[in-house]
TORKOL-4160 file (C-alpha; in steps of 0.2 Angstrom, whole numbers, padded with zeros to 4 digits, m for minus):
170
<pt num="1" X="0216" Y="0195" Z="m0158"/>
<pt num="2" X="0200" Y="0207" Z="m0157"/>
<pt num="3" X="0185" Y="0198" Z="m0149"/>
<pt num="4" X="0175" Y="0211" Z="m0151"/>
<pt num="5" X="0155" Y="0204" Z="m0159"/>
<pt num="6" X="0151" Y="0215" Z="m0173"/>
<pt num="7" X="0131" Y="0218" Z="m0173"/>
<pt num="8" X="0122" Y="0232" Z="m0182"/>
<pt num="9" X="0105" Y="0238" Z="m0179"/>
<pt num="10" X="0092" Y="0240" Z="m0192"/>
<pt num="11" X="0074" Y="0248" Z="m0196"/>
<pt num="12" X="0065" Y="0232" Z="m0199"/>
<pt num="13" X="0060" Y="0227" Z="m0216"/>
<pt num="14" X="0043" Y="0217" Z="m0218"/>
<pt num="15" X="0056" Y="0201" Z="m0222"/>
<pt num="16" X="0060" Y="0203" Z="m0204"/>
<pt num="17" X="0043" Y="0202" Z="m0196"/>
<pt num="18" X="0041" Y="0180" Z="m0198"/>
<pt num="19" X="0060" Y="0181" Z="m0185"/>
<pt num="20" X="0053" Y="0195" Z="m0177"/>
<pt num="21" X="0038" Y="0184" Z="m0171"/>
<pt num="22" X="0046" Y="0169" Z="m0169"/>
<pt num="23" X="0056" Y="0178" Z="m0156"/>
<pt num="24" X="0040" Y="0186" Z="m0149"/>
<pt num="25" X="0034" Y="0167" Z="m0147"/>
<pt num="26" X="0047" Y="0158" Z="m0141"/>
<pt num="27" X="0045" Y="0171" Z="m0125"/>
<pt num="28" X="0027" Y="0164" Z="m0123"/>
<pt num="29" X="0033" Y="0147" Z="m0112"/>
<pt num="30" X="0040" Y="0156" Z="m0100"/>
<pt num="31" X="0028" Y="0167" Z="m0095"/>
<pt num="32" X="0039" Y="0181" Z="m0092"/>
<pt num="33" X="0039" Y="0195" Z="m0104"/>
<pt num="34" X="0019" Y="0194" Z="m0112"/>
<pt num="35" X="0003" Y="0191" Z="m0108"/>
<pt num="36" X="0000" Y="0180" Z="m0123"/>
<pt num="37" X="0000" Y="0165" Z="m0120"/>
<pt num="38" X="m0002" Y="0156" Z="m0135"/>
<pt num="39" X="0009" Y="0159" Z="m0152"/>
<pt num="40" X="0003" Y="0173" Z="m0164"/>
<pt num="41" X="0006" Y="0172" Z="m0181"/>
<pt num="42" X="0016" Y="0184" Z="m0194"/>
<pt num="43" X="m0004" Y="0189" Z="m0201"/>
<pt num="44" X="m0009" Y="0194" Z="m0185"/>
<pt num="45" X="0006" Y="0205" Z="m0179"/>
<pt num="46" X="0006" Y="0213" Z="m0200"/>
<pt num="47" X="m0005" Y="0228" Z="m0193"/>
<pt num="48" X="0006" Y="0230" Z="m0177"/>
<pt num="49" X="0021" Y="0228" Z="m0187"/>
<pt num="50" X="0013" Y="0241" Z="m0201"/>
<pt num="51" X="0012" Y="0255" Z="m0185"/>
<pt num="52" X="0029" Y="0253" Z="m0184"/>
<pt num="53" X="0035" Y="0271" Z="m0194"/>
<pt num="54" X="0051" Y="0273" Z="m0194"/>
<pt num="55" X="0051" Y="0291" Z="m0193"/>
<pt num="56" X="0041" Y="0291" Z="m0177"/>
<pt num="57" X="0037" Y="0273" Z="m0169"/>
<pt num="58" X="0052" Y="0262" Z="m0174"/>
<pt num="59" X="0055" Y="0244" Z="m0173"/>
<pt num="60" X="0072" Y="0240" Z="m0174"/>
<pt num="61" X="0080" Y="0224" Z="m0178"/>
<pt num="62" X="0097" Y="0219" Z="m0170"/>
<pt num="63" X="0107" Y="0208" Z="m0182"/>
<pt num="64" X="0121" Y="0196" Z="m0176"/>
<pt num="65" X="0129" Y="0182" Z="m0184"/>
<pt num="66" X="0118" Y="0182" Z="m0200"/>
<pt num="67" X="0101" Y="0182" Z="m0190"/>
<pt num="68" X="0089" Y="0192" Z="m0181"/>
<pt num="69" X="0095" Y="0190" Z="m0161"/>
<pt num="70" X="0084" Y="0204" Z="m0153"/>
<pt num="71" X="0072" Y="0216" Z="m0158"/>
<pt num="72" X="0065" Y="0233" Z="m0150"/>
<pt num="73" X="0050" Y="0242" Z="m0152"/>
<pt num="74" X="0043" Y="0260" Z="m0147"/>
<pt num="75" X="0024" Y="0259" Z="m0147"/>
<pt num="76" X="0010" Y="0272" Z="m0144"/>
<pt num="77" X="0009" Y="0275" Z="m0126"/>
<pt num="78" X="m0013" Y="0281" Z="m0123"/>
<pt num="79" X="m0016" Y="0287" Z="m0140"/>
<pt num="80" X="m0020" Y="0304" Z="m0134"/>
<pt num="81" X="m0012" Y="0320" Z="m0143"/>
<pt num="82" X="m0005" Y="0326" Z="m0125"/>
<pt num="83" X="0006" Y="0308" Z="m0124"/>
<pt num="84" X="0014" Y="0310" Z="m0140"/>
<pt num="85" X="0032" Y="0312" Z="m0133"/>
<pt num="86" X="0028" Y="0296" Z="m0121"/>
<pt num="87" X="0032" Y="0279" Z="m0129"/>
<pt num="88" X="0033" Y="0260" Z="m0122"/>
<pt num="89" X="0049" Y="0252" Z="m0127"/>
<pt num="90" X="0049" Y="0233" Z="m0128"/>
<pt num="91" X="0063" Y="0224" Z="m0132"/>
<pt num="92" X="0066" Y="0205" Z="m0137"/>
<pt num="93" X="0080" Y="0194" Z="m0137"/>
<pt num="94" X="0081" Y="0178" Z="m0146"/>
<pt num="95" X="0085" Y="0163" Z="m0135"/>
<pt num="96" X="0102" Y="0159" Z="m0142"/>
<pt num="97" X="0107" Y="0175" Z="m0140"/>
<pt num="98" X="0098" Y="0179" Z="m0120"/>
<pt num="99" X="0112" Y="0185" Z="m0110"/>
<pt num="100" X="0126" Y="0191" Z="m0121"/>
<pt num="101" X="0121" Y="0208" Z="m0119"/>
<pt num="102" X="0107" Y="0211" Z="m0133"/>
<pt num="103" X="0095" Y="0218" Z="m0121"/>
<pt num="104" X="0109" Y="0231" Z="m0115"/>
<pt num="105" X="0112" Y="0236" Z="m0135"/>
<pt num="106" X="0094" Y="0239" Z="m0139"/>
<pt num="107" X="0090" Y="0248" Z="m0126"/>
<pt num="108" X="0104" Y="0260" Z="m0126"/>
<pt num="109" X="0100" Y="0262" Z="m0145"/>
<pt num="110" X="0081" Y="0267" Z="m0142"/>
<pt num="111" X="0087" Y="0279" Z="m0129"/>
<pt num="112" X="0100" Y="0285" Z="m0140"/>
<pt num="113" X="0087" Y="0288" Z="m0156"/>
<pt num="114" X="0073" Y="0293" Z="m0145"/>
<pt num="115" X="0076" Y="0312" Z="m0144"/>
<pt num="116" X="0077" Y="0314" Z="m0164"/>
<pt num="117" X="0062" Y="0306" Z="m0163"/>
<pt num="118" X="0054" Y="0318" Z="m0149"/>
<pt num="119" X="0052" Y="0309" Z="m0138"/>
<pt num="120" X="0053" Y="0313" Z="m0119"/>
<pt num="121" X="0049" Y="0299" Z="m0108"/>
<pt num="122" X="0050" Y="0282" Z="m0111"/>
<pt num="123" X="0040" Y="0267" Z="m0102"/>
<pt num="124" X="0042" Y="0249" Z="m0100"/>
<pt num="125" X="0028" Y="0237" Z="m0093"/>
<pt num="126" X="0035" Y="0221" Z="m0086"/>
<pt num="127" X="0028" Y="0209" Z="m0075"/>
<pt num="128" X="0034" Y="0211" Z="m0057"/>
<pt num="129" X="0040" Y="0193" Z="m0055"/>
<pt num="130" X="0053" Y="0196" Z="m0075"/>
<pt num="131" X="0069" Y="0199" Z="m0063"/>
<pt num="132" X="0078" Y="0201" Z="m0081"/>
<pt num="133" X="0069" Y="0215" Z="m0089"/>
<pt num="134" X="0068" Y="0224" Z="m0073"/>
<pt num="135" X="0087" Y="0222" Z="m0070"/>
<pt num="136" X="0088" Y="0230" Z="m0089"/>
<pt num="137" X="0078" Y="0243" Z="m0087"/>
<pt num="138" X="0084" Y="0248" Z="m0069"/>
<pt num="139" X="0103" Y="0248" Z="m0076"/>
<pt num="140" X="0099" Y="0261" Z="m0088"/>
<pt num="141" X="0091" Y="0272" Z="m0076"/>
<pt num="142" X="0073" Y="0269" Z="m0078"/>
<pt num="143" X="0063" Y="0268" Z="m0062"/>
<pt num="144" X="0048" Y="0260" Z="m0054"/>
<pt num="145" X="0034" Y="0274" Z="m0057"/>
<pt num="146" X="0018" Y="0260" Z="m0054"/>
<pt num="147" X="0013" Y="0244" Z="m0049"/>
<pt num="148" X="m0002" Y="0236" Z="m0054"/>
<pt num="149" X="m0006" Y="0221" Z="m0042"/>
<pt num="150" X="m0014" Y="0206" Z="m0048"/>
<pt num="151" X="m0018" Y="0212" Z="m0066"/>
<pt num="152" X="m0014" Y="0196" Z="m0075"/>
<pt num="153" X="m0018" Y="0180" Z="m0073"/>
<pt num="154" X="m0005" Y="0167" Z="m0081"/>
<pt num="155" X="m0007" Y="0148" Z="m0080"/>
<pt num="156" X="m0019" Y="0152" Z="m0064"/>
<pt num="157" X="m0007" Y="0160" Z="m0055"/>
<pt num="158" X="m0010" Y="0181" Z="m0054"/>
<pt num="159" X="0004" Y="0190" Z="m0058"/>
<pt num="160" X="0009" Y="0210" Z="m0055"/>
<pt num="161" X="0013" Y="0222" Z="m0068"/>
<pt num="162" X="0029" Y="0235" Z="m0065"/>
<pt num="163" X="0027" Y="0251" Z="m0074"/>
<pt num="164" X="0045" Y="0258" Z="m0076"/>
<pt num="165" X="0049" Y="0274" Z="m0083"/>
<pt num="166" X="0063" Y="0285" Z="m0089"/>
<pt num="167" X="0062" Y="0304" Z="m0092"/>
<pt num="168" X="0077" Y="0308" Z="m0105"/>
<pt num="169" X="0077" Y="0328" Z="m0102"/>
<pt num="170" X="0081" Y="0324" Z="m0084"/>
């Protein structure tokens, strides 16, 4: 009997984007992987979600089981010509889904895809105290290039930003 979980990963569609942030949401309570801390609605992530070009600024959804269980995103990292082949990847998994290996998919996938879409170096800002998204990262070879101290304050407590990056010419 094959066990094996069939997903596929898709360019998301603007039906996607309502999952998409109630995934983003359902991330706020924990206070690990955003610095919002309060929901955001599907009108106020339309001109993110609009940024996302497929042919250079993707935002992939992973589908499972008939849904949306993790999504990933390469934004814009400094807006500056010079930066262009830099990106932030950021990757969301739906809670059902947290520990079944979605993470590891997606970000194997945007490091897979990035080249095509020139791009050189790949970043992930994560607060120092997510022990999951760090663990992600460092298992695909990205590594701690900064550490902002005290950058964030989360339910009064402050909290550290790790900058991890990952050079794919290297």
């Amino acid at each position: 009997m094959n066990n094996a979980v069939s997903y596929e990963i898709k360019i998301a569609r603007q039906e996607d984007l309502q999952p998409i942030v109630e995934i983003y949401n359902a991330s706020i309570p924990a206070r690990l992987a955003t610095a919002d801390t309060e929901p955001v609605t599907v009108e106020s992530r339309q001109a993110w979600f609009d940024e996302h070009v497929p042919e250079r600024r993707p935002l992939w959804a992973l589908w499972q089981d008939g849904q949306i269980a993790g999504w990933a995103s390469l934004q814009t990292f400094y807006g500056r010509p010079a930066y262009n082949g830099t990106v932030e990847l950021s990757v969301y998994v739906h809670n059902d889904f947290q520990g079944k290996g979605i993470g590891s998919k997606l970000v194997s996938y945007a490091i897979e895809q990035a080249p095509a879409l020139h791009i050189h170096t790949l970043l992930g800002f994560v607060f120092a105290h997510n022990d999951p998204s760090l663990s992600l990262l460092r298992k695909f070879g990205f590594e701690d290039w900064g550490h902002l101290p005290r950058v964030a304050i989360l339910d009064g407590v402050e909290r550290h930003l790790t900058i991890l990056g990952k050079r794919l010419d290297a």
